[in-house]
C-alpha positions, -999 to 999 in steps of 0.1 A, spaced: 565 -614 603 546 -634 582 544 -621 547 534 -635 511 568 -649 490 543 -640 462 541 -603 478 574 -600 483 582 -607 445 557 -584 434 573 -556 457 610 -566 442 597 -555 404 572 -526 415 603 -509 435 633 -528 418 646 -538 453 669 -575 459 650 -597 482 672 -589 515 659 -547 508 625 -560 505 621 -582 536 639 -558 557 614 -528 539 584 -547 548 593 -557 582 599 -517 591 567 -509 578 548 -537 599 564 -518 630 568 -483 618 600 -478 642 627 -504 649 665 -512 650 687 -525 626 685 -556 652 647 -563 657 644 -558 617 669 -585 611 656 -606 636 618 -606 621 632 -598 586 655 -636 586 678 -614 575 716 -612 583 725 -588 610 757 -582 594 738 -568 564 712 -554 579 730 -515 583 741 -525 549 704 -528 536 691 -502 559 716 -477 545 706 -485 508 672 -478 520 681 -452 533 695 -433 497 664 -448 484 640 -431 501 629 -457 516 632 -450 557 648 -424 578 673 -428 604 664 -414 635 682 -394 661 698 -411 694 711 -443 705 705 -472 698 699 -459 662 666 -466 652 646 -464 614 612 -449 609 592 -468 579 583 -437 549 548 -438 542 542 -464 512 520 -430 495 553 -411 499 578 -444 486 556 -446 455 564 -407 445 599 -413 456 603 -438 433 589 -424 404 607 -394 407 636 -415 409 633 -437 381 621 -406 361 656 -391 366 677 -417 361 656 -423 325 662 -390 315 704 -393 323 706 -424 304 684 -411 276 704 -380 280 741 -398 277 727 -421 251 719 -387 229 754 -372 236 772 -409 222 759 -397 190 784 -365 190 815 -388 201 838 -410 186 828 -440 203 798 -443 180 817 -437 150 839 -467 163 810 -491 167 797 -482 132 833 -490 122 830 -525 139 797 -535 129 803 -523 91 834 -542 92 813 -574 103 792 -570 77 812 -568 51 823 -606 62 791 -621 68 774 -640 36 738 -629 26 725 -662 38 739 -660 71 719 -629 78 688 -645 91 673 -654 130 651 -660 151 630 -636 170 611 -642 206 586 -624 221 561 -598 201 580 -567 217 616 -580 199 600 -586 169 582 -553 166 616 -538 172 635 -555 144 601 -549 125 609 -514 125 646 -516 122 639 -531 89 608 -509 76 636 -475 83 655 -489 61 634 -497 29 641 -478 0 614 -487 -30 587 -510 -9 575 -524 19 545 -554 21 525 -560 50 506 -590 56 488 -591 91 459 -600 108 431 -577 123 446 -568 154 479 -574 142 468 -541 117 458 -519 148 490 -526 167 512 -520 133 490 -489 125 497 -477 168 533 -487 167 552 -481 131 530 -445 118 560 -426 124 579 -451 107 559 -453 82 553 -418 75 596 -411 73 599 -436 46 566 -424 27 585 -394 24 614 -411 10 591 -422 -20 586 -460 -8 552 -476 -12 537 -494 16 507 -522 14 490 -532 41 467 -566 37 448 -574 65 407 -585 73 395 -557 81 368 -549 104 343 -524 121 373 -523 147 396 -506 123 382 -478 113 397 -456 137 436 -471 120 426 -469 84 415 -431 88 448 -428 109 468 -443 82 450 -432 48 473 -411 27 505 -433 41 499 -467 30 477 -482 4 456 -509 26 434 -534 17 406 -564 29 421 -602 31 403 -631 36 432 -649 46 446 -647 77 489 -645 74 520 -623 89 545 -613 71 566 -578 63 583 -580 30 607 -552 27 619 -542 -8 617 -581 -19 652 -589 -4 641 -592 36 615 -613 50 601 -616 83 571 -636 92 557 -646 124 545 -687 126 518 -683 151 482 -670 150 484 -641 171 451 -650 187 462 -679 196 494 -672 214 505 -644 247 529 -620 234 555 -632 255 558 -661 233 552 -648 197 580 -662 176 593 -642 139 618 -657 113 640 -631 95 655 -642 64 679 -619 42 668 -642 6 662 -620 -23 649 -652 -40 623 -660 -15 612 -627 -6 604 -622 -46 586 -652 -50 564 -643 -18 561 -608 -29 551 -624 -64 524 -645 -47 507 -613 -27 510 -597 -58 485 -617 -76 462 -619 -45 465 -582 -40 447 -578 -71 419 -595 -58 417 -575 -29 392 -550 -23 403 -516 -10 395 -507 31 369 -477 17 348 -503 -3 349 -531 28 345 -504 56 327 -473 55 353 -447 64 
């Protein structure tokens, strides 16, 4: 059997198989019926693992045993697999989401809070900074830190870094409206954003910049700001700097202060 090690790879994430599953998967399909045997054989594949690996298949979804001796497997239609799957991964989702809801009714969450209030207690303010890789971590510690603004949070971001914000953090950002905190978004704005600024009018005050920045100042004691263009770099490799400095969060906040001023509202740049 003679099949891609760039196919196989792509089968191991598509179906979240290990690599002896996969090679012994794809050599049952190329024959439709076969024993545990002949699949090892073409497979390169252990025979002591092969009942092993046909039998996790086998739970899977993946083949069916058939009837008789010698035992024999019968490939699943790939059609049916892909349903399989999803119906699978669906349900074991919803268990974890499920048991992840009911930790919030136990006491083992009520120890981890214990724990991590504990921790901070001992941890100095200007230890509480980091490093954060990849867009999808830092949009997550984004909105860890906009929940928990009380008076203000500052947004400085570029044009599509304003749609994504806008896509991502509106329920955020409409919890801690509530709460009475202001939110300003500076961005340049273009005939691209309409569609966010009507989404977000009434949330956050936002307004046209000329320069291009990212930054989240949230109620000037945490900063996070991102040191590449996002234009210029893939997501996987967007890197964020949080800093915990009351100090240097003001004196930024200061400086976006002045320019904010300057700033003409979205309504005045782009006809909404």
């Amino acid at each position: 059997m003679i099949v891609k090690e760039e196919f196989l790879s792509r089968l191991r994430r598509y179906f979240s198989l290990n690599l002896y599953e996969v090679k012994i998967w794809a050599a049952l399909l190329s024959r439709g019926v076969s024993t545990a045997g002949e699949l090892s054989d073409i497979a390169n594949v252990p025979r002591s693992r092969s009942y092993d690996i046909l039998e996790s298949l086998e739970k899977k979804g993946f083949v069916i045993m058939k009837l008789g001796k010698p035992i024999k497997y019968i490939a699943v239609p790939p059609q049916e697999v892909v349903e399989r799957v999803k119906k699978n991964m669906k349900q074991e989702a919803d268990d974890k989401i499920k048991r992840l809801e009911n930790l919030k009714d136990t006491e083992v969450l009520d120890e981890l809070n214990t724990l991590h209030n504990q921790g901070v207690e001992l941890v100095e303010p200007s230890d509480k900074a980091g490093s954060l890789r990849g867009r999808h971590n830092l949009y997550n510690h984004l909105e860890l830190t906009i929940r928990s603004a009380e008076k203000s949070v500052i947004l400085m971001t570029t044009t599509q870094g304003f749609i994504r914000k806008v896509e991502g953090l509106k329920p955020v950002f409409e919890q801690i409206k509530k709460r009475g905190v202001t939110i300003k978004i500076a961005a340049p704005l273009t005939k691209e954003c309409i569609p966010a600024i009507k989404e977000i009018s009434g949330i956050a005050e936002v307004r046209n910049a000329d320069t291009k920045a990212r930054f989240c100042i949230i109620d000037h004691n945490e900063l996070i700001f991102m040191v590449l263009n996002d234009a210029d770099v893939h997501p996987t490799y967007d890197v964020g700097i949080w800093v915990n400095s009351p100090f240097f969060a003001q004196a930024l906040a200061d400086l976006f202060e002045m320019a904010w001023n300057e700033m003409k509202p979205a309504k005045e740049i782009v006809k909404v």
